[in-house]
Structures are given as C-alpha cells and as structure tokens.
MOPAC internal coordinates of N, CA, C and O (Angstrom, degrees):
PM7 1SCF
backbone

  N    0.0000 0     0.00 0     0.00 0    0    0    0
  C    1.4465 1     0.00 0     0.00 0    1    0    0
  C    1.5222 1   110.97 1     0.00 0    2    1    0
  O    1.2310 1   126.81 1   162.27 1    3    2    1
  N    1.2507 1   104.51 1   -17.73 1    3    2    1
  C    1.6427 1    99.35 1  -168.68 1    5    3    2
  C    1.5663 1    93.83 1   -76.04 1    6    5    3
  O    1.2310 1   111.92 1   128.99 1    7    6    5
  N    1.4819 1   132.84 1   -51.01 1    7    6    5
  C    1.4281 1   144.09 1  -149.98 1    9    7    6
  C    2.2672 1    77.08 1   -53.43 1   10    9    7
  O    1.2310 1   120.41 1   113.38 1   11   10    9
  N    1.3443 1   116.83 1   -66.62 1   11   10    9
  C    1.1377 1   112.40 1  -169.25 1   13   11   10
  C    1.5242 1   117.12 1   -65.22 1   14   13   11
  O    1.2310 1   106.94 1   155.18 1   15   14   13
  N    1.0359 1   141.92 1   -24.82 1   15   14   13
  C    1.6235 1   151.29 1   156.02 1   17   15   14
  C    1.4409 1    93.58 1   -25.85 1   18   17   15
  O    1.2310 1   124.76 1    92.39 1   19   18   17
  N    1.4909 1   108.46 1   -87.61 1   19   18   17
  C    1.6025 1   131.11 1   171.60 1   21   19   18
  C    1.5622 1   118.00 1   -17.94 1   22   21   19
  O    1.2310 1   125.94 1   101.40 1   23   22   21
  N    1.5208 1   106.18 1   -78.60 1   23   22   21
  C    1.3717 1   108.52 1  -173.36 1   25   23   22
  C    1.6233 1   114.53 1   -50.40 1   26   25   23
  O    1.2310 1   126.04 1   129.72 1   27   26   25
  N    1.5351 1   106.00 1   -50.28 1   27   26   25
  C    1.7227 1   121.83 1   153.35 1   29   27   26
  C    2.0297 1   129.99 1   -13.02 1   30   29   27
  O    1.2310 1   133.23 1   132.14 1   31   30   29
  N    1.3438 1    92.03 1   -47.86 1   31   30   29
  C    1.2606 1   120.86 1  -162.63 1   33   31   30
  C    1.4258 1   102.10 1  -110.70 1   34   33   31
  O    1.2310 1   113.40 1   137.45 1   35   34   33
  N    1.2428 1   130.09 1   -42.55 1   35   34   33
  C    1.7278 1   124.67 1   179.98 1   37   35   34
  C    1.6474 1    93.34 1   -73.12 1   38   37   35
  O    1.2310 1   112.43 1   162.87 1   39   38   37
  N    1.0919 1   131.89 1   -17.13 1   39   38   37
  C    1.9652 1   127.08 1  -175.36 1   41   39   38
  C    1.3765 1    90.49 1   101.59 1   42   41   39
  O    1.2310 1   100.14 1  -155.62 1   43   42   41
  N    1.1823 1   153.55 1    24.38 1   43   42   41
  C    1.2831 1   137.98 1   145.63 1   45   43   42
  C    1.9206 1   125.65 1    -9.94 1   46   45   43
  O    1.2310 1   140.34 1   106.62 1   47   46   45
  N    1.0924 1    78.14 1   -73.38 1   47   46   45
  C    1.8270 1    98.50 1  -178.92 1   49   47   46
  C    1.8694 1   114.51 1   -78.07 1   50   49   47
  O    1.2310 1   129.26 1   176.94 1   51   50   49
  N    0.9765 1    99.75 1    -3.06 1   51   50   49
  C    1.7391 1   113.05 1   169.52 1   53   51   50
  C    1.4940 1   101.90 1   -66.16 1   54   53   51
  O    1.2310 1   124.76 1    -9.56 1   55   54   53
  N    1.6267 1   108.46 1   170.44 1   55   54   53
  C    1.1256 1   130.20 1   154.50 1   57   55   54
  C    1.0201 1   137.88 1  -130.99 1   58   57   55
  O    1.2310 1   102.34 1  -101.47 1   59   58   57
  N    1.9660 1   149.92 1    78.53 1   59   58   57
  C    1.4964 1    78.05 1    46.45 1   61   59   58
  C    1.5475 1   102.55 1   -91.41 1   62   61   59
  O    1.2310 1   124.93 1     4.68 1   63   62   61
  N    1.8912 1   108.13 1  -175.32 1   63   62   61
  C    1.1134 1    84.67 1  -173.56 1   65   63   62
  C    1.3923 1   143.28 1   -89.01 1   66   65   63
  O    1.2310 1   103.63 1    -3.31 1   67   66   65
  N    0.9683 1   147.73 1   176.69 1   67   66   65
  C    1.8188 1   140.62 1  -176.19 1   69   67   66
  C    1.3130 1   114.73 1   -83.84 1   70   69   67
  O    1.2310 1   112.05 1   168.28 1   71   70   69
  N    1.1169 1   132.60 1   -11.72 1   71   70   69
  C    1.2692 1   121.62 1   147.86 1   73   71   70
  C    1.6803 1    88.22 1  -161.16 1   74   73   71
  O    1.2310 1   127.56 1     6.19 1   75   74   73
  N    1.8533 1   103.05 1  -173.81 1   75   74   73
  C    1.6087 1   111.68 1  -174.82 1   77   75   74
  C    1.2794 1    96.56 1  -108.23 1   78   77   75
  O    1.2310 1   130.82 1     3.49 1   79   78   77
  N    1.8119 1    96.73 1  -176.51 1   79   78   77
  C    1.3405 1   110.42 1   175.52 1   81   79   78
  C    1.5480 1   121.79 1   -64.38 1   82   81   79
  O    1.2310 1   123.02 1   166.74 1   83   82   81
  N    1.6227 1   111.82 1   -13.26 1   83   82   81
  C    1.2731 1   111.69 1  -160.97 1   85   83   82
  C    1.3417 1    87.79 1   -86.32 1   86   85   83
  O    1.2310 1   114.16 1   119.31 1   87   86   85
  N    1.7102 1   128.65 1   -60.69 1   87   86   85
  C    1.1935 1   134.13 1  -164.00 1   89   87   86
  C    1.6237 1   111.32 1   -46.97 1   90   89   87
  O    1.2310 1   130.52 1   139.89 1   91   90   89
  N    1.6029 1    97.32 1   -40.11 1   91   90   89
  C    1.8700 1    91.41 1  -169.94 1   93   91   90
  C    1.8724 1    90.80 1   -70.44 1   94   93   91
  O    1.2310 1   123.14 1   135.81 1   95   94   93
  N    1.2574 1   111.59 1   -44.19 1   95   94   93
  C    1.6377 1    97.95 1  -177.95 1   97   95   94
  C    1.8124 1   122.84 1   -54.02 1   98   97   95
  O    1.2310 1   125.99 1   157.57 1   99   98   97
  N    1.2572 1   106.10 1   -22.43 1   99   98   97
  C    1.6218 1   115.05 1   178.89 1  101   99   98
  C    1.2733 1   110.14 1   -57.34 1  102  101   99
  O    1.2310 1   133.88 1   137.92 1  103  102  101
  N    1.3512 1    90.77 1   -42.08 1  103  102  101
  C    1.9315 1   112.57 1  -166.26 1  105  103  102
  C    1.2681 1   120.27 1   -38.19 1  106  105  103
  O    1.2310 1   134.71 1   117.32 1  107  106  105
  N    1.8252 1    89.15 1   -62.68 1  107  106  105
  C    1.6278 1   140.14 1  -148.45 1  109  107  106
  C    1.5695 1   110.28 1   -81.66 1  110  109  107
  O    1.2310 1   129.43 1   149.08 1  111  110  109
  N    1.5090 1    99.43 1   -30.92 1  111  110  109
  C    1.4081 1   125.73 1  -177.79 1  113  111  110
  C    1.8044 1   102.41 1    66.50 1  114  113  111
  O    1.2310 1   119.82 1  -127.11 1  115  114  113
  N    1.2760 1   117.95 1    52.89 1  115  114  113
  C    1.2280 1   118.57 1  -178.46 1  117  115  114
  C    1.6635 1    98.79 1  -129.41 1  118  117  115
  O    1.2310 1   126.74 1    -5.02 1  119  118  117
  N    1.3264 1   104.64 1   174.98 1  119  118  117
  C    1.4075 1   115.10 1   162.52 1  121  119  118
  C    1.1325 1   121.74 1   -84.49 1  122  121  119
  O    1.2310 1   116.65 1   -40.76 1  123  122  121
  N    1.6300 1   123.97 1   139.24 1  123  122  121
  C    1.6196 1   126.81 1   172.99 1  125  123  122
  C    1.8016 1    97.33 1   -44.19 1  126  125  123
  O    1.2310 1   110.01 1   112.71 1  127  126  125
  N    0.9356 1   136.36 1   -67.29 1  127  126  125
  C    1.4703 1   148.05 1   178.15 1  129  127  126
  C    1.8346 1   114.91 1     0.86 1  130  129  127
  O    1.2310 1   135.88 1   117.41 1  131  130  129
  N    2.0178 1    86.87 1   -62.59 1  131  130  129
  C    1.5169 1   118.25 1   169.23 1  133  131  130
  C    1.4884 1   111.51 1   -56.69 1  134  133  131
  O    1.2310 1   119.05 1   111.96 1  135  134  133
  N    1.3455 1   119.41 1   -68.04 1  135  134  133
  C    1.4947 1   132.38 1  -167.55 1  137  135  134
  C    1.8158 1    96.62 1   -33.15 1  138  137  135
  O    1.2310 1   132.11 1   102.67 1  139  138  137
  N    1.3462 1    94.21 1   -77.33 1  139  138  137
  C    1.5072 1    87.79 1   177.89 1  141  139  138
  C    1.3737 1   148.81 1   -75.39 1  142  141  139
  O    1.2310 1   129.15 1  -178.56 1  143  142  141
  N    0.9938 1    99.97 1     1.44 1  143  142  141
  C    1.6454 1   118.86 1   154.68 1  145  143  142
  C    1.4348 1   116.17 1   -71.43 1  146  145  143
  O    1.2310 1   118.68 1   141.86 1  147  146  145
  N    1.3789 1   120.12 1   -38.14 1  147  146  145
  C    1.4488 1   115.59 1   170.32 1  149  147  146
  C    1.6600 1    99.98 1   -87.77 1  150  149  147
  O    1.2310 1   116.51 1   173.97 1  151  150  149
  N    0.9727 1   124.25 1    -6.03 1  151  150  149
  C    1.4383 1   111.38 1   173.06 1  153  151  150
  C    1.4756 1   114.04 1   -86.06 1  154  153  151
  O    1.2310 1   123.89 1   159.57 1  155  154  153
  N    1.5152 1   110.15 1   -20.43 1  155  154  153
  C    1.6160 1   121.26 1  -162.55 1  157  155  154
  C    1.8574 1    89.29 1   -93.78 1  158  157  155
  O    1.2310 1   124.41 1   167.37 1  159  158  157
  N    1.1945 1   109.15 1   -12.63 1  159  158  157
  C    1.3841 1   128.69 1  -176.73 1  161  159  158
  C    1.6516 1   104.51 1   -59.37 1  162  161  159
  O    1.2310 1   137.49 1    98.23 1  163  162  161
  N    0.9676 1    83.71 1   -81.77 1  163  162  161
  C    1.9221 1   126.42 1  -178.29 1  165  163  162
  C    1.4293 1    81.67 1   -36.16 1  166  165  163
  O    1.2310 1   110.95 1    98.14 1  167  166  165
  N    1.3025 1   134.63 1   -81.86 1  167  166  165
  C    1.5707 1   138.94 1  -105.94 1  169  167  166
  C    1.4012 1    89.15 1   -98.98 1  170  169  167
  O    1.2310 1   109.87 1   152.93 1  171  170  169
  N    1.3885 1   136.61 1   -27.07 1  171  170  169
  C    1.3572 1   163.61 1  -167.87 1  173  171  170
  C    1.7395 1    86.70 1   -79.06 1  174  173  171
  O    1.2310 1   115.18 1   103.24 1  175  174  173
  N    1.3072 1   126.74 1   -76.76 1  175  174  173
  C    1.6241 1   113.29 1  -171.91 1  177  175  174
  C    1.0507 1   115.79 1   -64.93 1  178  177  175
  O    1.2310 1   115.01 1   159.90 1  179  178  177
  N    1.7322 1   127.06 1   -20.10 1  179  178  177
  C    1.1609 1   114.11 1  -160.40 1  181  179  178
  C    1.5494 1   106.08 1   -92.42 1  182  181  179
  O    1.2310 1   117.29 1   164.37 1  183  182  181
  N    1.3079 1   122.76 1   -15.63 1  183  182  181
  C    1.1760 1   160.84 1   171.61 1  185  183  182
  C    1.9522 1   102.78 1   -54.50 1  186  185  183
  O    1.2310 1   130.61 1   104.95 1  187  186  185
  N    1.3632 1    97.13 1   -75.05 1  187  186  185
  C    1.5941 1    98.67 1   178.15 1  189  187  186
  C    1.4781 1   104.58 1   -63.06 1  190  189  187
  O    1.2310 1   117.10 1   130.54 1  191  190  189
  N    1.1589 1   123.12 1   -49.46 1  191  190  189
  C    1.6631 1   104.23 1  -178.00 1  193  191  190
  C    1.3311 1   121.37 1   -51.23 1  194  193  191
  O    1.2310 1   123.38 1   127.28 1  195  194  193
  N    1.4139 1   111.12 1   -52.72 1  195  194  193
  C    1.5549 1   100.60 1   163.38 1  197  195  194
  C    1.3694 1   138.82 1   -47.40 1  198  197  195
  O    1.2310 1   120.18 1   132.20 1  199  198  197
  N    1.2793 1   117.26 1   -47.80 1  199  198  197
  C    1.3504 1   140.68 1   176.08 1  201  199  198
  C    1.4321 1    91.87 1   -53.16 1  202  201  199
  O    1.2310 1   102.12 1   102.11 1  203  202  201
  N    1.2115 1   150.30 1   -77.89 1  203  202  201
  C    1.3991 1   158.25 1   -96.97 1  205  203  202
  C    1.4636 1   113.84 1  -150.03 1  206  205  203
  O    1.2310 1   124.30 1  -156.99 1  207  206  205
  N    1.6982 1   109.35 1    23.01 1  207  206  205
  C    1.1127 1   139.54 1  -167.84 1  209  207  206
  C    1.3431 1   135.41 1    30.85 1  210  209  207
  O    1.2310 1   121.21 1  -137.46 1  211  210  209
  N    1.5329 1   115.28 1    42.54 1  211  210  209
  C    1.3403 1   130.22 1  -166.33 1  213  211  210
  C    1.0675 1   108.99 1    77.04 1  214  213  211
  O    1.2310 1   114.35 1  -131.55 1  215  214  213
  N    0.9560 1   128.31 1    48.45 1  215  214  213
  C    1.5533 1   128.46 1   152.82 1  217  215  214
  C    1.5348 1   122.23 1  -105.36 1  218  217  215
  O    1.2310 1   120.10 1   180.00 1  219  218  217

C-alpha cells in the first residue's frame, strides 16, 4: 500500500503527471517492475469491490 500512497501523493494519477514512474521508483528505492505490480495490485481490488458491490 505504501508503493500506492506514494505514487498517489507525488501526482502520479494527475494530468499531466507530477512526477513518473521512474521518479516515484528513485524515491521508493524499488524497481519500476514493483511500482506497477502494486499498482496492478491496487486497481485489481479496487476494481472487484466496485464491480461486486463492495464485497
């Protein structure tokens, strides 16, 4: 959750955006690889709850 907190908070999801994937990965000290895997993470639950009416 933190990788998405971060990206959240640096303007990730803005347009345009506030910083990139590389910068939030510089940050984070992770790999681009990671970033979006917890992002593909994220978007995946937040996804079924909606879909599946909060469940």
């Amino acid at each position: 959750m933190f990788a998405l907190e971060a990206a959240y908070h640096q303007g990730y999801f803005e347009r345009p955006r506030g910083h990139s994937a590389v910068e939030i990965t510089e940050s984070l000290g992770i790999t681009h690889t990671t970033l979006l895997q917890h992002l593909r993470v994220a978007q995946r639950k937040l996804l079924r709850q909606i879909f599946s009416g909060g469940g």
